[in-house]
C-alpha positions as CSV (number, residue, x, y, z in Angstrom):
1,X,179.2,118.0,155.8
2,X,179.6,118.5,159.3
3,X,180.3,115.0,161.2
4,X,177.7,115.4,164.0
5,X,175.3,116.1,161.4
6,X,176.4,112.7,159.6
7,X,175.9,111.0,162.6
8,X,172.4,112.1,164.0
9,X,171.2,111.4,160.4
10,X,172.8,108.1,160.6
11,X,171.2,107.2,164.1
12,X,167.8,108.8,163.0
13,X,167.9,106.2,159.9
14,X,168.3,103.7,162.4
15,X,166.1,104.5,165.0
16,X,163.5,104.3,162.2
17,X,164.2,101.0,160.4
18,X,163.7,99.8,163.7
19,X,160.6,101.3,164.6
20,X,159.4,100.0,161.1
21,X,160.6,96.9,161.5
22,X,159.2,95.9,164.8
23,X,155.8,97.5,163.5
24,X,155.8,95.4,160.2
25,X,156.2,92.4,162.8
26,X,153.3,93.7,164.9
27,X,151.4,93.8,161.5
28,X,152.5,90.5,160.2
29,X,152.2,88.7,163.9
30,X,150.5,89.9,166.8
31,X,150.4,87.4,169.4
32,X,153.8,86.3,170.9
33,X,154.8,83.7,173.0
34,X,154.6,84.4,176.8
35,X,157.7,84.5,178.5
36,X,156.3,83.1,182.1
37,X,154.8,80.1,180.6
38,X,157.0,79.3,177.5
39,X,153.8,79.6,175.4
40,X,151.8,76.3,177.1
41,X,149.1,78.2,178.9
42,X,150.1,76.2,182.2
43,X,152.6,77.1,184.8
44,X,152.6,75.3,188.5
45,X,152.1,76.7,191.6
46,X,155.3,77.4,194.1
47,X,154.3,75.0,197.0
48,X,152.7,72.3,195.3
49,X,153.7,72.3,192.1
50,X,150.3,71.9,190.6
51,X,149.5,73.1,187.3
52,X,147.1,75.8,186.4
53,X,146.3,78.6,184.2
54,X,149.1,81.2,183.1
55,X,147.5,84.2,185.1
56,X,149.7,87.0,182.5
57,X,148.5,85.3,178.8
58,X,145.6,83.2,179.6
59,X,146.1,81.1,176.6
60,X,150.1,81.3,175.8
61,X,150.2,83.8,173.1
62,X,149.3,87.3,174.5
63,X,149.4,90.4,172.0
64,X,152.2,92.3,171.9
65,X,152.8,95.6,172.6
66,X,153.3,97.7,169.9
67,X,149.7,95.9,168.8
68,X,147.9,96.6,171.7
69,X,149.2,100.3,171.2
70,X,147.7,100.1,167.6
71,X,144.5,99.3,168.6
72,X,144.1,102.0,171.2
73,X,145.1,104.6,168.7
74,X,142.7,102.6,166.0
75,X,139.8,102.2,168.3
76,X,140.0,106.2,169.6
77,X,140.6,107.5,166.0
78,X,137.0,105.5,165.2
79,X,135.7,106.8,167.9
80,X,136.1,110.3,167.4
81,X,134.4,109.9,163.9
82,X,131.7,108.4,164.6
């Protein structure tokens, strides 16, 4: 076998057990913490330091992307046959 070959089919195999991976946890948990406001909902303002609503998640656990990807593909596959 030539080597190259070995190693594309060795980085193809990996490139998918990630993809499947990262989709299982899409499947298994959707929602993930948000990154600007460590999952509280609440960040402060720059001059005051007030608190207010996270303007990115809303509520602290936004979907993620893979997910929201899912459900465009679900919602325009049921769509189309209708």
């Amino acid at each position: 076998m030539h080597p190259l070959l070995t190693l594309a089919i060795a980085a193809a195999t990996i490139a998918a057990l990630i993809t499947l991976g990262y989709a299982g946890l899409c499947w298994v948990s959707p929602f993930t913490t948000c990154q600007r406001c460590a999952g509280t909902g609440r960040t402060t303002t720059r001059v005051l330091r007030r608190p207010r609503a996270c303007r990115r998640c809303d509520r602290g656990m936004p979907l993620r992307l893979g997910r929201r990807v899912f459900n465009f593909f679900h919602r325009l596959r049921a769509e189309a046959t209708r």
